[in-house]
PyMOL CGO cylinders between C-alpha atoms (Angstrom):
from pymol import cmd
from pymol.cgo import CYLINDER

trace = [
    CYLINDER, 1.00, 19.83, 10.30, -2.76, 21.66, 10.31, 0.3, 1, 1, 1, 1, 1, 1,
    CYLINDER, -2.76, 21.66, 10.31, -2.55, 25.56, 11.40, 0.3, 1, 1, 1, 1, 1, 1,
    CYLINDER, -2.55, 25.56, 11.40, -4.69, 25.63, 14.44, 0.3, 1, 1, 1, 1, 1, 1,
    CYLINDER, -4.69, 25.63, 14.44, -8.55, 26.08, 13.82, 0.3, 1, 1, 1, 1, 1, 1,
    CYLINDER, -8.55, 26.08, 13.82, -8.51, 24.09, 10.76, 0.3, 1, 1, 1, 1, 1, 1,
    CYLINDER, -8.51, 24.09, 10.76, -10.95, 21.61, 9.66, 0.3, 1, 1, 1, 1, 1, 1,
    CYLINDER, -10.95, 21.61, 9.66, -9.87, 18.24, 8.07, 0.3, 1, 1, 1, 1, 1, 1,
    CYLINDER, -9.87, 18.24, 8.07, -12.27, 17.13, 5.80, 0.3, 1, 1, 1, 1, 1, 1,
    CYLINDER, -12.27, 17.13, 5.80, -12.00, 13.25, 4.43, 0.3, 1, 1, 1, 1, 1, 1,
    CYLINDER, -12.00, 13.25, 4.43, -14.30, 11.61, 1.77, 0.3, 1, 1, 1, 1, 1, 1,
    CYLINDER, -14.30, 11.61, 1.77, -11.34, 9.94, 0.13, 0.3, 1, 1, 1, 1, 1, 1,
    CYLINDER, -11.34, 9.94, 0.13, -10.14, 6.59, 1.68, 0.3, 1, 1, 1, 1, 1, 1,
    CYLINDER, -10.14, 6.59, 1.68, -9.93, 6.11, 5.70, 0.3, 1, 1, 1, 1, 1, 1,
    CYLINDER, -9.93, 6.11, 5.70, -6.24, 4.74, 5.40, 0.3, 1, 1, 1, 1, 1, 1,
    CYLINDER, -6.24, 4.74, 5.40, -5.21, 8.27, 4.05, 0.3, 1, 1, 1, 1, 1, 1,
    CYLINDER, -5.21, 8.27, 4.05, -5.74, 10.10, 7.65, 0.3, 1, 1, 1, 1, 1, 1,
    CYLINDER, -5.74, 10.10, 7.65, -3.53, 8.35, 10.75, 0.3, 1, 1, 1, 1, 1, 1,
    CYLINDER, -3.53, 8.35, 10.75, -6.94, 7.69, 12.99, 0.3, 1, 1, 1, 1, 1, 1,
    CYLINDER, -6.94, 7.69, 12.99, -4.70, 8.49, 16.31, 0.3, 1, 1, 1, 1, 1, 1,
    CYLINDER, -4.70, 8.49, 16.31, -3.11, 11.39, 15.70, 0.3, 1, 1, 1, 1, 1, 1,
    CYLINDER, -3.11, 11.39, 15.70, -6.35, 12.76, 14.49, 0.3, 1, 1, 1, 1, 1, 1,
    CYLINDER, -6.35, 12.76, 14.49, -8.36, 11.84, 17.83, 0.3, 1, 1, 1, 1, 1, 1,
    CYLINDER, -8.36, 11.84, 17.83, -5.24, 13.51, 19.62, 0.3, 1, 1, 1, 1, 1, 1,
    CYLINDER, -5.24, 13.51, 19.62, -5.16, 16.10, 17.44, 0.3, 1, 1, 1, 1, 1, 1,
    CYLINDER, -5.16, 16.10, 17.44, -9.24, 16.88, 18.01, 0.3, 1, 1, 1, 1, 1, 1,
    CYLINDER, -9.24, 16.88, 18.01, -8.72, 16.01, 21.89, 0.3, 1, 1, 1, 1, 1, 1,
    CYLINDER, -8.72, 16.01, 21.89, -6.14, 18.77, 22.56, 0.3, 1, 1, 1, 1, 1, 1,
    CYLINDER, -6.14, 18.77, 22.56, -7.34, 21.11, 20.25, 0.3, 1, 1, 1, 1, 1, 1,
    CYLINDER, -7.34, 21.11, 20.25, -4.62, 21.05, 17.65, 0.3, 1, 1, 1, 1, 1, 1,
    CYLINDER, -4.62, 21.05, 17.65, -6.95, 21.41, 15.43, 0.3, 1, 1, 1, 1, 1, 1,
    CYLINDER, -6.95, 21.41, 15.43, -10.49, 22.63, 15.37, 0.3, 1, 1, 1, 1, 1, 1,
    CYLINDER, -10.49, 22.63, 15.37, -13.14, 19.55, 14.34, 0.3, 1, 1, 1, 1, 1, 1,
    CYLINDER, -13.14, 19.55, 14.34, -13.05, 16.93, 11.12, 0.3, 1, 1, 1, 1, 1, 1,
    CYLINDER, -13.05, 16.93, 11.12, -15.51, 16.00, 9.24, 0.3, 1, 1, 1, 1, 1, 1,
    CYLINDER, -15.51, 16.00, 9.24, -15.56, 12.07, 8.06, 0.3, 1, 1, 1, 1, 1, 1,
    CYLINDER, -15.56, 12.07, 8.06, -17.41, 9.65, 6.02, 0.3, 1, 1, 1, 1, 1, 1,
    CYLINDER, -17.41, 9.65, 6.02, -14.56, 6.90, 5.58, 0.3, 1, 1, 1, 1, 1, 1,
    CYLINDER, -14.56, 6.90, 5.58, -12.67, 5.34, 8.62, 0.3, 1, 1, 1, 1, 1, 1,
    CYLINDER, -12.67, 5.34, 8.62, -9.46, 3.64, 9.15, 0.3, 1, 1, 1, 1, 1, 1,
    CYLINDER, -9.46, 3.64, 9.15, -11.58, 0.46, 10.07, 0.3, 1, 1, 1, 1, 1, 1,
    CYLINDER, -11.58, 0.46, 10.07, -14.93, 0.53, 8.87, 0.3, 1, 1, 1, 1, 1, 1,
    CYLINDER, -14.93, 0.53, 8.87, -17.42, -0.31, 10.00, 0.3, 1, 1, 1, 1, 1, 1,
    CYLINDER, -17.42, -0.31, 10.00, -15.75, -0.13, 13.32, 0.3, 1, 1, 1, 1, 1, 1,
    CYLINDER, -15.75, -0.13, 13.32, -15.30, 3.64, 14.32, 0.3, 1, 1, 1, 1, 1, 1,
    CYLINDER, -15.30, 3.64, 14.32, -13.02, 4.40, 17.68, 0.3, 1, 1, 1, 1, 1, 1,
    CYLINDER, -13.02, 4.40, 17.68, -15.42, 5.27, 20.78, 0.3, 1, 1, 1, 1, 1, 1,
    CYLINDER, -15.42, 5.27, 20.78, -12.99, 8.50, 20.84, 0.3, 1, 1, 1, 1, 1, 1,
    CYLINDER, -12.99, 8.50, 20.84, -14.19, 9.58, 17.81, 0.3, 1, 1, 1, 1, 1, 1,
    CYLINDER, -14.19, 9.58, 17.81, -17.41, 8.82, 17.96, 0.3, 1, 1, 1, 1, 1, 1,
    CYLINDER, -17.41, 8.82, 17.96, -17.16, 10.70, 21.95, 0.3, 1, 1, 1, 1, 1, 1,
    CYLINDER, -17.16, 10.70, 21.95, -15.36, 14.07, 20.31, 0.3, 1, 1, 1, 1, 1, 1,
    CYLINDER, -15.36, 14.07, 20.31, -17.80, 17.32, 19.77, 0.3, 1, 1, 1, 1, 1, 1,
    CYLINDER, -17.80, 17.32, 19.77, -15.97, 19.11, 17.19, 0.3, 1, 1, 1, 1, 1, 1,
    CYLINDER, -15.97, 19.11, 17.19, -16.50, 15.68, 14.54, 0.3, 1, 1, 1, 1, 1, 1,
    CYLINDER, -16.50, 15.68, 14.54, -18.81, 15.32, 12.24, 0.3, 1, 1, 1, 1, 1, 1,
    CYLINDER, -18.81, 15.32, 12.24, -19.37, 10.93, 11.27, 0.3, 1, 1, 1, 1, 1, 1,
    CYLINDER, -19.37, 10.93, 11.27, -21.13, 10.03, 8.16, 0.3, 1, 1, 1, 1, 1, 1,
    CYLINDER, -21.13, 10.03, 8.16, -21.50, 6.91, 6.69, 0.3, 1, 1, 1, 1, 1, 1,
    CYLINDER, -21.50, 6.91, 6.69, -19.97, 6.57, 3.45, 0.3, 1, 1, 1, 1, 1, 1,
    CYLINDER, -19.97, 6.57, 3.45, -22.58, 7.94, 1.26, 0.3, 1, 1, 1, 1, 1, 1,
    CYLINDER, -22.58, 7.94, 1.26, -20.56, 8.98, -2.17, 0.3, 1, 1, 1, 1, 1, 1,
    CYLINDER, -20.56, 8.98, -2.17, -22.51, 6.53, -4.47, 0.3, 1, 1, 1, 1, 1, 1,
    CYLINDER, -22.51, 6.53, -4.47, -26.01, 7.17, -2.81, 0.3, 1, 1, 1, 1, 1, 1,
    CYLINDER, -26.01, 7.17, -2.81, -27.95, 9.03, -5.64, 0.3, 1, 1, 1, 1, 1, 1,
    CYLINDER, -27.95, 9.03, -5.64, -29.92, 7.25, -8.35, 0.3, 1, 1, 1, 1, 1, 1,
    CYLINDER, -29.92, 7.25, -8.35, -27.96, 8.27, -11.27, 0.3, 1, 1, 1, 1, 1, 1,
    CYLINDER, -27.96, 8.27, -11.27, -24.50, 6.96, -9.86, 0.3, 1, 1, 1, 1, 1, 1,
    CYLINDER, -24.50, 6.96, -9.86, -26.16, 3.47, -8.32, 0.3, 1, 1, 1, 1, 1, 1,
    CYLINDER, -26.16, 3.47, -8.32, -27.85, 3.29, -11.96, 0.3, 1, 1, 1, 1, 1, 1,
    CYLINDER, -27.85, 3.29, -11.96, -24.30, 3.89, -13.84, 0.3, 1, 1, 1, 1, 1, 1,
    CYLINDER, -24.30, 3.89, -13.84, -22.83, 1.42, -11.33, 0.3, 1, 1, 1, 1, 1, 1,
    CYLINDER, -22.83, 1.42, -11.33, -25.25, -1.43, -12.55, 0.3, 1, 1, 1, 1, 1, 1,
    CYLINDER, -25.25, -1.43, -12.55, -24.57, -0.41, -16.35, 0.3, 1, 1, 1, 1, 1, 1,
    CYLINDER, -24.57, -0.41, -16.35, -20.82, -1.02, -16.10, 0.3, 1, 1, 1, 1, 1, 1,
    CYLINDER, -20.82, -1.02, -16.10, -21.66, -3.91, -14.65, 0.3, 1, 1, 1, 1, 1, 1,
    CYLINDER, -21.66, -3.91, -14.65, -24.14, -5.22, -17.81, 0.3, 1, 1, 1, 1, 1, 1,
    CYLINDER, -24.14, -5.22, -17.81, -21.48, -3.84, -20.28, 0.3, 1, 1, 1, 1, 1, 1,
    CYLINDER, -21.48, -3.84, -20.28, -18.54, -5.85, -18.52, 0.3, 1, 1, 1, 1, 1, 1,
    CYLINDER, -18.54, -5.85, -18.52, -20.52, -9.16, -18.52, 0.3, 1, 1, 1, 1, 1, 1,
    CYLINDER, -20.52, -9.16, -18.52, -21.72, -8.41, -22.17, 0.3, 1, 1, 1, 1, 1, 1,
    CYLINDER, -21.72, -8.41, -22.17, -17.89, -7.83, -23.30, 0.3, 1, 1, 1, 1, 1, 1,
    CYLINDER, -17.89, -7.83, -23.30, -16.97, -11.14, -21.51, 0.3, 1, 1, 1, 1, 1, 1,
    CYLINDER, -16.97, -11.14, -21.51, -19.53, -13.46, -23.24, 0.3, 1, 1, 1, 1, 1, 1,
    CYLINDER, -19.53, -13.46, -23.24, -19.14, -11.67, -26.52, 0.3, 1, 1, 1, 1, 1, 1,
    CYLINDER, -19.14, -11.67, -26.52, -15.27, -12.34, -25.89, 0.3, 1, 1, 1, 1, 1, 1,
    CYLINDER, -15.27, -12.34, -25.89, -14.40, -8.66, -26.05, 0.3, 1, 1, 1, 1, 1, 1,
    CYLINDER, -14.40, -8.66, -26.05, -11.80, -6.84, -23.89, 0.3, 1, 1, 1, 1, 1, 1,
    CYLINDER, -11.80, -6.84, -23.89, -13.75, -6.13, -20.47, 0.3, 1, 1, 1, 1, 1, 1,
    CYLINDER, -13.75, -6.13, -20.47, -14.07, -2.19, -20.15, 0.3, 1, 1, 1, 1, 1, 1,
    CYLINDER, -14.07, -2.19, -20.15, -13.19, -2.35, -16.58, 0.3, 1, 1, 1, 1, 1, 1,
    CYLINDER, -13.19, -2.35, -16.58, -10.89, -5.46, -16.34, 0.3, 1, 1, 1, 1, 1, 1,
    CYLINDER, -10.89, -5.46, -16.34, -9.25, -5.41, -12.51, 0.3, 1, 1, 1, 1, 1, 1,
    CYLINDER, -9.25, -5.41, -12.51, -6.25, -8.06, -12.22, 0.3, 1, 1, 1, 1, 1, 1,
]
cmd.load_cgo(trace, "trace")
């Protein structure tokens, strides 16, 4: 549904893009190139992908700076503190 020459961009979640139309989509020229750092199947990438030109493949890299991988330990320390102290867990997943 892309006007031709457009760009799909995805840093969200791989299951969000259909993986096959997009190769088709990049191999006939529906639409110009994509740029991706999540995949339908990580790790495993499709050797059509990975074979197209117009793609740019990244790894997933939206939690690679200091400050976020430092924040990402701290929830951690304040969820286990909650649980021992038997206070509600901040970031309870059920």
């Amino acid at each position: 549904m892309m006007k031709p020459g457009a760009y799909l961009i995805n840093t969200a979640r791989g299951d969000v893009v259909d993986e096959s139309a997009l190769i088709e989509a990049l191999e006939t020229g529906v639409i110009r190139g994509a740029g991706l750092d999540v995949f339908e199947a990580e790790p495993n990438i499709p050797a059509r992908l990975r074979a197209l030109e117009n793609v740019v493949l990244l790894p997933h890299l939206g939690s690679a700076t200091e400050e976020t991988r430092t924040a990402m330990g701290m929830k951690v320390v304040e969820n286990v503190t909650a649980f021992f102290e038997g206070k509600a867990v901040p970031d309870r997943v059920v």
